[in-house]
VEXVEX-267425 format. One line per 5 residues: number of its first residue (from 1); their letters; for each residue x, y negated, z of N, C-alpha, C, O. Coordinates in Angstrom, 3 decimals. Last residue first. Layout:
REM VEXVEX-267425
NUM	a	X Y Z X Y Z X Y Z X Y Z  ...
//
This chain:
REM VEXVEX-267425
150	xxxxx	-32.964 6.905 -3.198 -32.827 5.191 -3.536 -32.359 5.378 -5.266 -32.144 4.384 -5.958  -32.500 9.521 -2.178 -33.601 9.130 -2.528 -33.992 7.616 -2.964 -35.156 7.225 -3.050  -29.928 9.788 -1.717 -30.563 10.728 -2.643 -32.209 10.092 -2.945 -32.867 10.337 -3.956  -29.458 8.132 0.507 -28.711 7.845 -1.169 -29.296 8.628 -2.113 -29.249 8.286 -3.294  -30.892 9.385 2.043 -31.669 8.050 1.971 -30.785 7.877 0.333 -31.338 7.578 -0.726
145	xxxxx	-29.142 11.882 2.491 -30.919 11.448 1.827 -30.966 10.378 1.516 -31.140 10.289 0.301  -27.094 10.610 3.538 -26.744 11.650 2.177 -28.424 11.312 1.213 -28.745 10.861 0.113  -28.141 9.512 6.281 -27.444 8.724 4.951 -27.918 9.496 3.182 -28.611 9.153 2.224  -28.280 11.656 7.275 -29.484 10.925 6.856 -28.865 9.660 5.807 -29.309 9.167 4.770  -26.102 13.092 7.178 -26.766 13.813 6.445 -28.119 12.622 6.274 -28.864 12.681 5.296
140	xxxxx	-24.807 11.968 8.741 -24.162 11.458 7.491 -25.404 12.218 6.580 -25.589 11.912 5.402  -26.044 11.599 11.214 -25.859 10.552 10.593 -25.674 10.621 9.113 -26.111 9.790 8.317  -25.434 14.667 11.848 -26.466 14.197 11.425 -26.872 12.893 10.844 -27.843 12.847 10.088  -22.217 14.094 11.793 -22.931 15.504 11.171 -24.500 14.512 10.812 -24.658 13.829 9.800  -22.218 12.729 14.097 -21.996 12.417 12.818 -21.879 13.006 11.760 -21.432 12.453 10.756
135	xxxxx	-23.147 13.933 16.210 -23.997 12.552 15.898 -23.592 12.156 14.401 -24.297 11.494 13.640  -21.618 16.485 15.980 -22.951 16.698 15.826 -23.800 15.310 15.133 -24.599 15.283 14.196  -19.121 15.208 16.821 -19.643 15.699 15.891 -20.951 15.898 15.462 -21.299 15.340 14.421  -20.458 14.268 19.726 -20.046 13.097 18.973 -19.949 13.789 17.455 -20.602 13.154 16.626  -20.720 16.545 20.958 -22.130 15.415 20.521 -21.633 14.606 19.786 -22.421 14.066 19.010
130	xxxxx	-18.191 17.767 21.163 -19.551 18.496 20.194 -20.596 17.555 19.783 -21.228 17.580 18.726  -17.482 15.803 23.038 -16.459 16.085 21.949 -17.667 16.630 20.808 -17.969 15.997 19.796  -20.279 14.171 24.549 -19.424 14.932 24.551 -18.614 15.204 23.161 -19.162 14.784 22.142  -21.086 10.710 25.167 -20.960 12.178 24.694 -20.028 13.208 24.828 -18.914 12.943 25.280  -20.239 8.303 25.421 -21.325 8.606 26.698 -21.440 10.127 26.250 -21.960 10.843 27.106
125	xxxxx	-18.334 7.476 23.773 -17.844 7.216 25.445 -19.223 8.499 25.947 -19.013 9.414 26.742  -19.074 6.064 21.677 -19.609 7.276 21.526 -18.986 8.029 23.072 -19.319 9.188 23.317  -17.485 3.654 21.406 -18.889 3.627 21.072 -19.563 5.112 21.319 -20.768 5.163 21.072  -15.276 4.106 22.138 -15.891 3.793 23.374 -17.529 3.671 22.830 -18.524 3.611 23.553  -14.494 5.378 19.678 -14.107 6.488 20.741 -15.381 5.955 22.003 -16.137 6.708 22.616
120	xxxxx	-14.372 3.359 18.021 -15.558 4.065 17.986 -15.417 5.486 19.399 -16.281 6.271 19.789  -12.242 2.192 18.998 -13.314 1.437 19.107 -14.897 2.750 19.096 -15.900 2.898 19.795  -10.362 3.883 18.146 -10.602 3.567 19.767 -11.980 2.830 19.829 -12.720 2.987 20.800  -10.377 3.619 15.391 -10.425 4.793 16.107 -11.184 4.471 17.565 -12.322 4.786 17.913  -10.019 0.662 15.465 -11.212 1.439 15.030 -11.987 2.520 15.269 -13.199 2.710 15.365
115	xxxxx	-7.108 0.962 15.785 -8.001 0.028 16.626 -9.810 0.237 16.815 -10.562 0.066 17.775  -6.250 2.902 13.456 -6.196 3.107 15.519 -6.969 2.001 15.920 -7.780 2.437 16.737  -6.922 1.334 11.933 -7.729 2.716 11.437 -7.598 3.061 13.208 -8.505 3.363 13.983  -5.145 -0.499 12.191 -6.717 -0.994 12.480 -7.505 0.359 12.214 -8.733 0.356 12.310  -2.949 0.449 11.689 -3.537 -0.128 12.856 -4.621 -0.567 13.265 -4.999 -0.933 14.378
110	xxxxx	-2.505 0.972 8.555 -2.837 2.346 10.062 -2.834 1.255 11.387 -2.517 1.976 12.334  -3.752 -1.306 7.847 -4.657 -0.476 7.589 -4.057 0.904 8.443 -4.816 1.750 8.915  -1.195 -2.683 7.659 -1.942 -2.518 8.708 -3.291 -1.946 8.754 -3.957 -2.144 9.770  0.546 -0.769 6.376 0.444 -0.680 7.554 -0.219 -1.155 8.431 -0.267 -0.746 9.591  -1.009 -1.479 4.131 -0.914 -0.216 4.790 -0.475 -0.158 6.093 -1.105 0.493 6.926
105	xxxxx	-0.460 -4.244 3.776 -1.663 -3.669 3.844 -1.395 -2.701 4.312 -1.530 -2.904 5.518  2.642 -4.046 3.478 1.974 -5.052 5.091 0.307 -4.229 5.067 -0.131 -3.697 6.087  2.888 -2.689 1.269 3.280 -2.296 2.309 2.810 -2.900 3.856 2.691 -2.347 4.949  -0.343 -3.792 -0.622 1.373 -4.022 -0.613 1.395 -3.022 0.957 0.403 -2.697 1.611  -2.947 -1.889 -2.558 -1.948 -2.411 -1.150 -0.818 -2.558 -1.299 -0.113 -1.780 -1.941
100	xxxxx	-4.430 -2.886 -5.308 -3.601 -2.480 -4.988 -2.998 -3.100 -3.320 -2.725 -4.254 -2.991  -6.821 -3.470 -7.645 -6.546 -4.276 -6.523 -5.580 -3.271 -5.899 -6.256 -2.249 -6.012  -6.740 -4.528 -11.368 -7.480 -3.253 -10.539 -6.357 -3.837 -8.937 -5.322 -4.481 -9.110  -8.531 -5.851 -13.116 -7.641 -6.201 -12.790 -7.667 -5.001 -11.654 -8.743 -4.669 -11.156  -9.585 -5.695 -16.916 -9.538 -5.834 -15.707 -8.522 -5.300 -14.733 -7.700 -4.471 -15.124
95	xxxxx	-8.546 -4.788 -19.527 -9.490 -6.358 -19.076 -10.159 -6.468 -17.596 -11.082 -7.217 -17.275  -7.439 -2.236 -19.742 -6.347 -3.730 -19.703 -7.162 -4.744 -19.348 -6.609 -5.709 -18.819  -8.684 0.226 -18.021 -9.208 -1.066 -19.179 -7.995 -2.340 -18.971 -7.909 -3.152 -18.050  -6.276 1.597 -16.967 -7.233 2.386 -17.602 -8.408 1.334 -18.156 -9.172 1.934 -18.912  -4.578 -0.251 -15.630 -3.857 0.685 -17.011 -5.424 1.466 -17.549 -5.444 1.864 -18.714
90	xxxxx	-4.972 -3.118 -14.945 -5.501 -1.868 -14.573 -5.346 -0.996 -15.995 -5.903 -1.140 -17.084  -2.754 -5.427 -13.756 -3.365 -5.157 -14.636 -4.379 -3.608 -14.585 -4.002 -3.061 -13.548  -2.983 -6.056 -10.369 -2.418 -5.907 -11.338 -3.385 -5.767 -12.342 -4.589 -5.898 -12.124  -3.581 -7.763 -7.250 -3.983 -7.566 -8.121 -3.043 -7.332 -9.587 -2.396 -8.303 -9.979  -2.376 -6.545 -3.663 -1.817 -7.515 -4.544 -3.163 -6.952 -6.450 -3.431 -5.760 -6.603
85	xxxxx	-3.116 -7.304 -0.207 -3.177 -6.477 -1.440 -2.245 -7.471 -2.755 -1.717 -8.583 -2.738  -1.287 -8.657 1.812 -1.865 -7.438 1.764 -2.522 -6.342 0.674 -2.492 -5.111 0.657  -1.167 -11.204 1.791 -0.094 -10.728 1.525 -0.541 -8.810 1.538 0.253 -7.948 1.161  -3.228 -13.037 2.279 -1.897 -12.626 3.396 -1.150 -11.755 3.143 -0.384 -11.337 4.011  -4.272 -13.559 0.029 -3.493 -14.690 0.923 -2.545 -13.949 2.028 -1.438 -14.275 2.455
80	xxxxx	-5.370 -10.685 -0.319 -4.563 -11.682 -1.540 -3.364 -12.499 -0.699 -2.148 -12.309 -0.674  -7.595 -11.002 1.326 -6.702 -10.016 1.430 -5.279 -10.540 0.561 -4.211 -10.695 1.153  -9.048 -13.144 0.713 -8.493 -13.350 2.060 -7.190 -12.179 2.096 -6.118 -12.342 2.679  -9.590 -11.966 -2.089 -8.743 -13.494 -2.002 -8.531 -13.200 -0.541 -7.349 -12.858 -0.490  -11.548 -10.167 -1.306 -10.009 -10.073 -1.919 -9.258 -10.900 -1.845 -8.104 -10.641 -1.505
75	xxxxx	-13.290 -11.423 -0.399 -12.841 -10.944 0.686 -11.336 -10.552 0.296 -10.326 -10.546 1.000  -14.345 -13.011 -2.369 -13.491 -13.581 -1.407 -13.207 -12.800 -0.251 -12.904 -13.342 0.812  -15.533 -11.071 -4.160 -14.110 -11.968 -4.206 -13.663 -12.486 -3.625 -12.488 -12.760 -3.869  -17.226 -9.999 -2.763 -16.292 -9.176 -2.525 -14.805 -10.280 -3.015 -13.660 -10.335 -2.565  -19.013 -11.763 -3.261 -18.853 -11.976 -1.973 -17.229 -10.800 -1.818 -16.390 -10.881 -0.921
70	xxxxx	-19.732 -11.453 -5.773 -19.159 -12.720 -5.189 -18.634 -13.114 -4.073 -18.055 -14.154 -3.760  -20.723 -8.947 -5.891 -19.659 -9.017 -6.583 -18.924 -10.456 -5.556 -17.912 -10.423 -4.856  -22.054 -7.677 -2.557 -22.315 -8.715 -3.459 -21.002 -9.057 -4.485 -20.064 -9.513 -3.830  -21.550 -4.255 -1.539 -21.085 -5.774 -1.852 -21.341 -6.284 -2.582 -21.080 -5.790 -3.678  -20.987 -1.490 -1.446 -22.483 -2.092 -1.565 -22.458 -3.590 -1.334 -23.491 -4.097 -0.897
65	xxxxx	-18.685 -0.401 -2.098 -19.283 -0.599 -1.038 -20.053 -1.265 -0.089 -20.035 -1.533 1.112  -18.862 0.589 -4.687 -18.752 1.261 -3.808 -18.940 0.926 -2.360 -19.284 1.758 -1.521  -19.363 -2.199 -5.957 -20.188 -1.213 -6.235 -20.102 -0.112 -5.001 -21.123 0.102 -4.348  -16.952 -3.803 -5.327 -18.220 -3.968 -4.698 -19.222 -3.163 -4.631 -19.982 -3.136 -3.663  -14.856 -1.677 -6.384 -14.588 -1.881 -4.435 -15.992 -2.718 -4.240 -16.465 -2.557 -3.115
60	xxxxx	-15.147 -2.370 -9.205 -16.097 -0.817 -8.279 -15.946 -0.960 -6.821 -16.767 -0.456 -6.054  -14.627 -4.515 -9.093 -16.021 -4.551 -9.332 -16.470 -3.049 -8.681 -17.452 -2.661 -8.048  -12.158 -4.303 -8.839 -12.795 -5.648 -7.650 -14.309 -5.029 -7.946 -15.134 -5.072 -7.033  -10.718 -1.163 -9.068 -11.526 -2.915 -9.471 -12.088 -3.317 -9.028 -12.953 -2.590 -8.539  -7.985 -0.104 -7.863 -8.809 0.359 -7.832 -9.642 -1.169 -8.162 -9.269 -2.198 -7.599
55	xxxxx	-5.089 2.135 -6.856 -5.594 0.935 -7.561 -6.899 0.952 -7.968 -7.222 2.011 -8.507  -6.764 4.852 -4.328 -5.286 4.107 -5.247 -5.471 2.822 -5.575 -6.021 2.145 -4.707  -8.402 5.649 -2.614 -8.602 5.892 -4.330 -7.552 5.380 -5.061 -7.460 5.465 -6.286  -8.055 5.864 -0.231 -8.126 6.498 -0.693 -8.504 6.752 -2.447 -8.762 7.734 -3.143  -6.634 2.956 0.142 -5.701 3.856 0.032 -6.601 5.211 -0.272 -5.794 6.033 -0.706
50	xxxxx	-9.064 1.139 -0.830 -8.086 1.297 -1.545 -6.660 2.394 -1.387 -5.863 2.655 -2.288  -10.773 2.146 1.303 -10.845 2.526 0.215 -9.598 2.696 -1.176 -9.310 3.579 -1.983  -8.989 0.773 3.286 -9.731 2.228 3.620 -9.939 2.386 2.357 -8.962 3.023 1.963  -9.477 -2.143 2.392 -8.341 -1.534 2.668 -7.980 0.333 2.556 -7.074 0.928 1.973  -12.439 -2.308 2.441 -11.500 -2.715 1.311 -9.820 -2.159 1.510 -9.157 -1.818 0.531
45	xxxxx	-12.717 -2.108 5.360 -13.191 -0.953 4.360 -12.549 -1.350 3.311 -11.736 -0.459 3.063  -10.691 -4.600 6.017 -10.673 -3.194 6.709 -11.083 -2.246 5.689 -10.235 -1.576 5.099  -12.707 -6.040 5.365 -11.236 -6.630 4.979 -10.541 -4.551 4.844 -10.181 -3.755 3.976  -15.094 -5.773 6.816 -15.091 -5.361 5.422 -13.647 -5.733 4.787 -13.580 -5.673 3.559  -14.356 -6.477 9.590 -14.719 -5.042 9.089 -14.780 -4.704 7.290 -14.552 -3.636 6.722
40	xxxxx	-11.738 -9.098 9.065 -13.226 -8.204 9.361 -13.161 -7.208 9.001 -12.288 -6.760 8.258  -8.774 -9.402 11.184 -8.929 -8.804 10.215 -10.799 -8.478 10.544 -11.263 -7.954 11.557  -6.639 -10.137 13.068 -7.027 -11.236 12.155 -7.969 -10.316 11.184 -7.771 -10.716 10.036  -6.373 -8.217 15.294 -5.635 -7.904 13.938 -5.528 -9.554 12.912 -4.561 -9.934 12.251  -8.098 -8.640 16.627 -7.361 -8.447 17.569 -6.059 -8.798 16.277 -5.066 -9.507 16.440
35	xxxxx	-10.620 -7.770 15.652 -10.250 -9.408 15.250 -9.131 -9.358 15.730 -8.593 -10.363 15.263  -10.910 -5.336 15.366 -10.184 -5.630 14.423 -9.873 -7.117 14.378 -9.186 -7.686 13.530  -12.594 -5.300 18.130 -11.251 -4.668 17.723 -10.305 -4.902 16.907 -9.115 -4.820 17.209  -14.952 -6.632 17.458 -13.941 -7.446 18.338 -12.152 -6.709 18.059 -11.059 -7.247 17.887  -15.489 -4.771 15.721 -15.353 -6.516 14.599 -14.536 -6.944 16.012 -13.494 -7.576 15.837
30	xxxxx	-16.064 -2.679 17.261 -15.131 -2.453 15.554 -15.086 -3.882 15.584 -13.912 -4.075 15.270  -18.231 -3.988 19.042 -17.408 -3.123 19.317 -16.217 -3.417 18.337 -15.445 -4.340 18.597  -20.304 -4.406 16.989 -19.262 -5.286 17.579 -18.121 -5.130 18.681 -17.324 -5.990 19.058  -21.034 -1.682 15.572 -20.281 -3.259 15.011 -19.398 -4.265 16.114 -18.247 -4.697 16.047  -21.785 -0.423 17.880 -20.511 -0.157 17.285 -20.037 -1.148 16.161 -18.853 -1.363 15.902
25	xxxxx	-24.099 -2.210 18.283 -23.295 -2.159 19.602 -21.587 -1.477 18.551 -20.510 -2.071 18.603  -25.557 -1.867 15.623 -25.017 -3.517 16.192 -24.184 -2.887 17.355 -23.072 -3.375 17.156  -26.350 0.634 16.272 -24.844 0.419 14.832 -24.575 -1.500 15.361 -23.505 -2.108 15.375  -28.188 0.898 18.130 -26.413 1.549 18.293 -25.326 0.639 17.252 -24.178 0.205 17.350  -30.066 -0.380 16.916 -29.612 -0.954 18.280 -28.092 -0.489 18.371 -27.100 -1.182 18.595
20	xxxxx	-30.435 1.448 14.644 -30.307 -0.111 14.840 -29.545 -0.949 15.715 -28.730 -1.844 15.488  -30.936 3.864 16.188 -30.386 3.447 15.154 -29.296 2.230 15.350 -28.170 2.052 15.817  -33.951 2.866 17.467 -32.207 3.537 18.343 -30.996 3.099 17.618 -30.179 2.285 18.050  -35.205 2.278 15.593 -34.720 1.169 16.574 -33.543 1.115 17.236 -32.669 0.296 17.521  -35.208 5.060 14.185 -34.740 3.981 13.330 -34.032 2.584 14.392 -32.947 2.026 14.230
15	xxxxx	-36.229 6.501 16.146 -35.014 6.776 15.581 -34.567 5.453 14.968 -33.544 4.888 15.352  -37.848 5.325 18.697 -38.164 5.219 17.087 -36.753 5.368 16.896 -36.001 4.522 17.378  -38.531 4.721 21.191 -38.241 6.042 21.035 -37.915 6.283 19.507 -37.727 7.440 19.129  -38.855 2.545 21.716 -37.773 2.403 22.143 -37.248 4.537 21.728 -36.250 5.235 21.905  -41.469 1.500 21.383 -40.612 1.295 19.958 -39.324 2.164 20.106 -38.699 2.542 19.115
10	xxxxx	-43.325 2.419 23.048 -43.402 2.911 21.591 -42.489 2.367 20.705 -42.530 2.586 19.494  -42.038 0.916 25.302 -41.643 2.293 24.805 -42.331 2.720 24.158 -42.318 3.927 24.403  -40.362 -2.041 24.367 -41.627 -1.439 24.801 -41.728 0.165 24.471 -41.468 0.548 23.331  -37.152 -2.901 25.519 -38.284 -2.608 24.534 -39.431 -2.158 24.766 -39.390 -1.691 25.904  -33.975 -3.640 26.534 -35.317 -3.133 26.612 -36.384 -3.506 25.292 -36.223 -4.291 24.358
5	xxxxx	-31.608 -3.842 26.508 -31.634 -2.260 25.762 -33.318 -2.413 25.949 -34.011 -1.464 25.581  -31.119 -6.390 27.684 -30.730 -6.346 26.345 -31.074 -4.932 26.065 -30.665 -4.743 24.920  -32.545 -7.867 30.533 -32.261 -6.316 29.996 -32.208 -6.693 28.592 -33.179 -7.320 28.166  -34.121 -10.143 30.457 -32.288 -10.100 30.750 -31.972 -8.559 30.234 -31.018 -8.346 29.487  -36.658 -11.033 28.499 -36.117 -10.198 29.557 -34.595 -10.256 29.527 -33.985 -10.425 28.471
//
């Protein structure tokens, strides 16, 4: 079918399909936004994290955000190359290397936090100010479970 939202309506009512269907439309939504930047979505959360936790190890930035160790190294290395993070020693185990923003990272981590912003503004376009809390009120709470229960 040419209709991309269609489905058979025993599926089309399934939280989970809805789900599904939304977080691909706000992915690519967020991934066209941030390409605008040179930058993926996970360049981005690696960024987001590192200013809220400070310096911080390649191994907990995979742990925390559910990344293949191997795969997080090369997202560091892309970050690395342009000058955006930089790797030091990590004062709390000297045997690892804990990942740090240079000044270009931050700033552009506040442009892509606005590019992101906007992005999710048009992903959620069809609500109101209260629905859009509410959607992420309840999102986070099915998250909160599913982590409580894995």
């Amino acid at each position: 079918m040419a209709d991309e939202t269609y489905a058979p309506a025993g599926i089309r009512v399934l939280p989970s399909w809805l789900l599904g269907r939304a977080a691909a439309y706000g992915h690519r939504l967020v991934a066209q936004a941030l390409a605008g930047e040179g930058v993926r979505m996970m360049h981005h959360a690696v960024l987001a994290s590192i200013a809220e936790l400070g310096p911080v190890s390649q191994a907990d930035l995979a742990r925390l955000l559910r990344v293949d160790p191997k795969d997080m190294v090369a997202i560091v290395r892309d970050l690395r190359r342009h000058g955006w993070v930089v790797s030091t020693t990590d004062q709390a185990d000297r045997r690892k290397n804990a990942i740090s923003s240079t000044p270009a990272g931050a700033a552009l981590l506040d442009r892509t936090r606005q590019l992101g912003d906007q992005a999710n503004m048009q992903l959620t376009a069809a609500l109101t100010p209260a629905e859009r809390d509410q959607l992420t009120q309840l999102l986070g709470r099915i998250l909160a479970h599913a982590a409580a229960t894995e």
